[in-house]
DOFITI-279651 format. One record per residue (C-alpha): z, y, x; residue in one letter. Coordinates in steps of 0.5 Angstrom, whole numbers, plus 500, padded with zeros to 3 digits. Layout:
BEGIN
ZYXA
...
***
This chain:
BEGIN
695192274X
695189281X
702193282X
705191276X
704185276X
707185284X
714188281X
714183275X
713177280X
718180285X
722180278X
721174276X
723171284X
729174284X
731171277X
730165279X
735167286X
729166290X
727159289X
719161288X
716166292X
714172289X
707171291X
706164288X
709167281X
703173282X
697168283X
699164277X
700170272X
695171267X
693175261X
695173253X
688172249X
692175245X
695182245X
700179240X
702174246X
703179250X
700183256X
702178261X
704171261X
708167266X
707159265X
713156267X
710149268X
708149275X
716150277X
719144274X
718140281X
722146284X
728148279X
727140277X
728141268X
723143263X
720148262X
721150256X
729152259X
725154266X
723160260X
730161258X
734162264X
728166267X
728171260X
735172260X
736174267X
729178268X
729186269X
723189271X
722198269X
715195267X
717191261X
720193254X
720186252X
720178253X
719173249X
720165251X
713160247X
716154250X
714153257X
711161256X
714167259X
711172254X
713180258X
711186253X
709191257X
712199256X
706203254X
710209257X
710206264X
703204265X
701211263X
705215267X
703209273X
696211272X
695218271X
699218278X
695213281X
688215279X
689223277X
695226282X
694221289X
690224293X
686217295X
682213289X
685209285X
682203287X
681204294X
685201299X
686200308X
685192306X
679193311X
681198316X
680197323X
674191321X
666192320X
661188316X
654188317X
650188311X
642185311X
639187306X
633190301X
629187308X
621189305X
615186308X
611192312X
605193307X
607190302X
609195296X
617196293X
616191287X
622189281X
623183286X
625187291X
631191287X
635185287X
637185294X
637192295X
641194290X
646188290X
647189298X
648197296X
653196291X
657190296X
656196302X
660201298X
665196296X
667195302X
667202304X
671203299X
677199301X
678201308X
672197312X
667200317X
660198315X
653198318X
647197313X
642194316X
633194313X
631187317X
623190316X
619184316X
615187321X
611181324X
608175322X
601172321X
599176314X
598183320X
593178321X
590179314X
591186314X
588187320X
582182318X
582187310X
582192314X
577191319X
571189314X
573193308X
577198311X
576205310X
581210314X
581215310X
582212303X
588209306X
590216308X
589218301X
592212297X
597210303X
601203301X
597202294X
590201299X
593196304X
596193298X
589193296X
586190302X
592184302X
589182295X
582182296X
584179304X
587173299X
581173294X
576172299X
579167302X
579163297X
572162298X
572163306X
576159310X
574162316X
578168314X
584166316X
582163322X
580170324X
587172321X
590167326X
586170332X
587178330X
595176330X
594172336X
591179339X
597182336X
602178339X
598178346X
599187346X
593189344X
592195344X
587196338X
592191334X
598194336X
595202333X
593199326X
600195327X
604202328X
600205323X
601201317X
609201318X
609208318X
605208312X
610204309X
617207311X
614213308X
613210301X
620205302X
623212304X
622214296X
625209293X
631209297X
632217295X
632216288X
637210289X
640214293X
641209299X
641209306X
641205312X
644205319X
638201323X
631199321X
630194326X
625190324X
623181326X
618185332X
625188334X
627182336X
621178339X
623179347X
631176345X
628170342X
627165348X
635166351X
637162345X
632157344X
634156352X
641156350X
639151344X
637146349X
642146355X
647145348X
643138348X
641140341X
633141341X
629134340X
621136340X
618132333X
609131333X
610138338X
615141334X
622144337X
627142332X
635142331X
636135327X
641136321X
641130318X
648129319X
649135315X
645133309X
640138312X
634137315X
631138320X
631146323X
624149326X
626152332X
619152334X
612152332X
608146336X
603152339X
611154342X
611161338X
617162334X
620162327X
624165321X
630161325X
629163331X
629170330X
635170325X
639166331X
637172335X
639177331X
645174329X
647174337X
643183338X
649185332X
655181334X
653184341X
652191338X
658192332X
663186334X
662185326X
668182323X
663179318X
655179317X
653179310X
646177309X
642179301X
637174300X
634170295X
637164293X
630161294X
633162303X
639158301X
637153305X
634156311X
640160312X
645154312X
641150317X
641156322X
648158320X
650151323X
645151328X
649157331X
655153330X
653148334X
651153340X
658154341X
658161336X
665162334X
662168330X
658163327X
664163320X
663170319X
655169317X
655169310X
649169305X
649173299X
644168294X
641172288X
636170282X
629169283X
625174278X
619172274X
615177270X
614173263X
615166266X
609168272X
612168278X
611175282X
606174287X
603180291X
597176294X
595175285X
597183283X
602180279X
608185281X
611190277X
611197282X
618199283X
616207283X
612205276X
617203273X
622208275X
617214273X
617210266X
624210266X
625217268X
619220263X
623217257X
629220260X
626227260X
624226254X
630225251X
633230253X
627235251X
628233244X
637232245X
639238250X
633241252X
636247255X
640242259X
640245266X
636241272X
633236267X
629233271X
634231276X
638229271X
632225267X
631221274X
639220275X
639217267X
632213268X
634210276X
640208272X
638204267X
633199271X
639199276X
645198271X
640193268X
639188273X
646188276X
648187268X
648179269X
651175274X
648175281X
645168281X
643168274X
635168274X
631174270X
626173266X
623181266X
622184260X
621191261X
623194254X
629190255X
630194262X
628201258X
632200253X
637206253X
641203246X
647199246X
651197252X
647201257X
646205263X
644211260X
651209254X
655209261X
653215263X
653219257X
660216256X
661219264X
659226262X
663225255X
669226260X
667231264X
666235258X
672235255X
675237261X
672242264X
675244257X
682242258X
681246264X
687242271X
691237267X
699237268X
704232270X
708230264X
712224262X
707220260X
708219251X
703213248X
703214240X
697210239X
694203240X
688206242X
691210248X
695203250X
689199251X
686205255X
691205259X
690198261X
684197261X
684203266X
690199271X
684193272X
680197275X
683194283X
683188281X
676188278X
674192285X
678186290X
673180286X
667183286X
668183294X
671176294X
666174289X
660178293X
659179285X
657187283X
657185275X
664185275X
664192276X
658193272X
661189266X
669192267X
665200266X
663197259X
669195258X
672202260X
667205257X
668201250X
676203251X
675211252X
670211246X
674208241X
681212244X
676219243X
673217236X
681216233X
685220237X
685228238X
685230245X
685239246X
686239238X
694235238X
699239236X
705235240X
704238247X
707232250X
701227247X
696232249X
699232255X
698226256X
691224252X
688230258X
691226264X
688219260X
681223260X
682225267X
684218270X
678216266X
673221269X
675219276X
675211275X
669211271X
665215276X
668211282X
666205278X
658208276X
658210284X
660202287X
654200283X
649205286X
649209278X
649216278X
654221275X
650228272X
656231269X
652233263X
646230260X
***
């Protein structure tokens, strides 16, 4: 609807002989909350400081001399202008835009020539993929294909919490209960094992994690010993991250890691201190922010060893270095939101002019019946768990349903990742979940599995109508003009989710699409209608609906099996 609603903004500035621009009329453009009010609606208040009369008589002066291809009818409701749009326009436009242009409908160069870096999903090395991990790693997705998707140059970034004390307690775990080759066996699931009984034991030897401190203080110091252990239970992991990644279908261009940046850290804590910001505070090195309404930042420990900040300072400088980025999005959750925005202003205060194009990508915490997730307690939901779960009760829907479908099983597990995916990015980002697995599971109603199935409802149609035709687009039916322009916001929904940073407008956009086609399927005949123009017509409408609705699923990192 974004073009549409351009032509009727430069109709409506040239009906007012050019005395309000066609942009500001577009910005004030709204949608009726009453199809018998229109499909789009002009308030006329905001001109009367510059046309100096009512609005009332600001709508009938604009009424009169409005001409726009788009609009069959005007009608003026005091200070509103009401604009009825042709049926028979808006289709032919779609089927255009979204069936015969060689570019997706959607889709723009808004962002040529520029590049975003995107840090995200960023699991702590040894620690298994939990439901707690989905949100950073399928919100971030989703906005690098956004991005993509309108034109920018886009380099997805897994910051590997690959270095800290708990290497310490595993190397303690390990050292006193460790067994080699059940850690072959049971790769990721026994170094989780190990973390728990590390924090169990703890519990009633503090001197552990003394000894923790000291195996990590080896690990820092480049023994040699330490330094295998600690390759080794990185590699186990990536190979255990690697498998959630591919039934997510999610890739990554770096994976460097919090060790990655241990040799750049101390150039910017010098570059902190000859800008005059360091203070040192009972031994800690720190930038004071209460000027801010922030406080202070930790640059450093009292021991003189580094921090969270310190390390996201210097990578922030590797990547604007590295890529030129145009922007640096990170996905964390909103727990960090402090953190960020005391060393996005610390960055400022260096001098960092890049320092404006930081952003933080806040999410929701996610609890398991109110219990916060804790990896230390065992009190996670495993993300492969979850997802084999999901994947077994597709496979046996379709047993039961369409048990000759072909590759079932690539299909089940297209559904079952579907599912948790579409779930979790249902909601608003910020919003808290309260994790309830047959919430998550449930394949009735406005679903994954409902979106899917309504994908693969298109698909079959045409791969019955065979190549759809361009035609004089023909509308006949209510159910086929809402179609049309529920299929139009399709732009618009792509450009806020980006400004938004916000995926669930996409989400609730394919619910509403697929709401619109079911409804046009279920009370229009498409290969059986007799009027070769209509069904003409009704197959291109399929068609844009394929190709929207795919493009929509693959935005939100869901797949699209053509049969289910």
């Amino acid at each position: 609807m974004l073009e549409i609603k351009k032509q009727i903004a430069a109709a409506l500035s040239a009906a007012s002989n050019g005395a309000v621009e066609a942009c500001d009329i577009a910005a004030a453009l709204e949608y009726p909350p009453n199809p018998e009010m229109g499909d789009i609606a002009f308030p006329c208040f905001k001109l009367s400081r510059v046309l100096r009369k009512a609005p009332p008589a600001i709508a009938q002066e604009l009424a009169a001399a409005f001409s726009c291809e788009a609009v069959e009818k005007v009608d003026v409701a005091g200070g509103y202008l009401n604009l009825f749009l042709s049926k028979d326009y808006l289709a032919k436009y779609v089927i255009e835009k979204a069936v015969f242009a060689d570019k997706p409908y959607g889709s723009s160069n808004e962002g040529e020539g520029k590049t975003v870096v995107l840090d995200y999903s960023s699991p702590n090395v040894a620690k298994p993929f939990h439901i707690g991990h989905l949100g950073t790693t399928v919100i971030g997705h989703s906005l690098k294909k956004l991005h993509e998707f309108v034109g920018y140059h886009c380099i997805g970034i897994n910051h590997l919490g690959d270095w800290g004390t708990q290497f310490g307690k595993l190397i303690t775990a390990f050292r006193l209960w460790g067994d080699r080759e059940k850690i072959e066996r049971d790769e990721i699931d026994e170094l989780v094992a190990l973390y728990v009984k590390f924090h169990a034991e703890a519990e009633k030897d503090d001197s552990l994690n003394d000894k923790a401190r000291a195996e990590f203080k080896k690990l820092e110091d480049g023994d040699e010993e330490n330094l295998a252990l600690w390759k080794w239970f990185i590699e186990i992991s990536l190979r255990e991250y690697q498998k959630t990644y591919k039934q997510l279908g999610i890739t990554f261009d770096s994976y460097n890691g919090e060790a990655f940046y241990t040799d750049k850290m101390m150039p910017e804590v010098e570059k902190i201190r000859a800008a005059g910001l360091l203070k040192i505070d009972d031994g800690a090195s720190i930038v004071d922010l209460e000027e801010y309404g922030m406080p202070p930042c930790l640059i450093l420990k009292r021991d003189g060893s580094t921090l969270y900040p310190t390390r996201d300072i210097a990578a922030a400088v590797y990547r604007k270095n590295t890529y030129n980025f145009d922007k640096c999005i990170y996905v964390t959750s909103a727990g960090q939101s402090l953190h960020f925005a005391q060393w996005f202003k610390v960055m400022e205060l260096m001098g960092y002019d890049f320092a404006k194009d930081l952003v933080h990508v806040p999410y929701g915490t996610v609890s398991i019946d109110g219990a916060k997730l804790a990896t230390r307690t065992g009190n996670v939901v495993l993300l492969k768990d979850l997802f084999a779960t999901a994947i077994e009760k597709s496979l046996g829907i379709i047993e039961e349903k369409n048990p000759n479908l072909e590759n079932k099983e690539d299909v089940a597990q297209a559904v079952g990742v579907g599912a948790i995916v579409f779930h979790y990015l249902s909601g608003g980002r910020i919003k808290d979940i309260n994790f309830i697995m047959e919430d998550a599971l449930s394949f009735d109603g406005n679903t994954g599995p409902y979106a899917q199935y309504t994908y693969a409802r298109t698909c079959s149609i045409m791969n019955r109508a065979g190549a759809p035709k361009a035609a004089s687009a023909k509308i006949t039916t209510a159910e086929e003009g809402e179609l049309v322009k529920e299929l139009l916001r399709f732009p618009e929904k792509v450009k806020s989710a980006i400004a938004d940073y916000e995926p669930s407008t996409v989400t609730r956009y394919v619910l509403d699409l697929c709401a619109a086609f079911n409804r046009f399927y279920h009370e229009c005949q498409i290969l059986n209608c007799e009027d070769e123009e209509v069904k003409a017509t009704r197959i291109c409408l399929v068609n844009a609906t394929k190709n929207i609705l795919g493009n929509a699923l693959s935005l939100i990192c869901v797949g699209t099996p053509e049969k289910i």
